[in-house]
N, C-alpha and C positions, 0 to 999 in steps of 0.2 A: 187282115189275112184270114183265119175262122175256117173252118172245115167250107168246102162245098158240099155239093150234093152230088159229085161226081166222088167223093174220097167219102163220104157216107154211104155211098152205096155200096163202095169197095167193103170197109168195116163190117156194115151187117150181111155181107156174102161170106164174109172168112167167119163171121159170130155164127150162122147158119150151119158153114161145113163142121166148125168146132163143135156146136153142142147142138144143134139138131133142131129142125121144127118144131117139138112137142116143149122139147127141153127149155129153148129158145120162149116160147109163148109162157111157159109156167115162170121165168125167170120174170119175165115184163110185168107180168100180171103182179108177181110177188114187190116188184121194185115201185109198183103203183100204189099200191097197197101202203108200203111204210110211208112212201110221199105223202099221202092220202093224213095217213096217223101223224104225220108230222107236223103238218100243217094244222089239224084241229088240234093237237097239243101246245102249239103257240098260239094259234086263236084263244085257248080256253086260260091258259097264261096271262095274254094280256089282258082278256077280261075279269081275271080276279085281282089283277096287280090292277087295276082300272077300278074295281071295288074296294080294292084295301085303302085305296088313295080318297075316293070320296068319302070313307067311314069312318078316316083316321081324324081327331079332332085337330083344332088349328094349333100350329105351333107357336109357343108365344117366344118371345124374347129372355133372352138370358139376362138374370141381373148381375151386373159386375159392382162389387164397391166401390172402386174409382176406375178410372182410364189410365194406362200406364203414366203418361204424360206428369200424372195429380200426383203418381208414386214416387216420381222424382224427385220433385221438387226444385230441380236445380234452375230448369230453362224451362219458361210460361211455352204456349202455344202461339202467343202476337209477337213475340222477339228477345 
């Protein structure tokens, strides 16, 4: 279902009467604009989260003293 283009044109003739051709142009402009800063603020996000990850050294392994299994004692792990 999705807007047409027949109910979109309705919308920006009633946005027109309500705030005005000048009005109207400075709002787009302005809503462009944060799109604009939005977008290179995640661009610049993932590229440093993208640098933190190849800088970061390798994780190693935890050492445990035994496996729970060892702490029991009760029941092996074959039966």
């Amino acid at each position: 279902m999705g807007i047409g283009f027949r109910e979109l044109l309705i919308i920006l003739a009633i946005a027109l009467l309500i705030f005005g051709a000048k009005r109207l142009r400075t709002i787009g402009s302005d809503l462009g604009a944060a799109v604009k800063g939005f977008k290179k603020a995640v661009d610049e996000g993932d590229t440093e989260e993208s640098g933190k990850q190849l800088k970061a050294p390798a994780a190693q392994d935890a050492d445990f003293e035994s496996t729970p299994a060892e702490k029991s004692g009760s029941k092996s792990a074959n039966g």
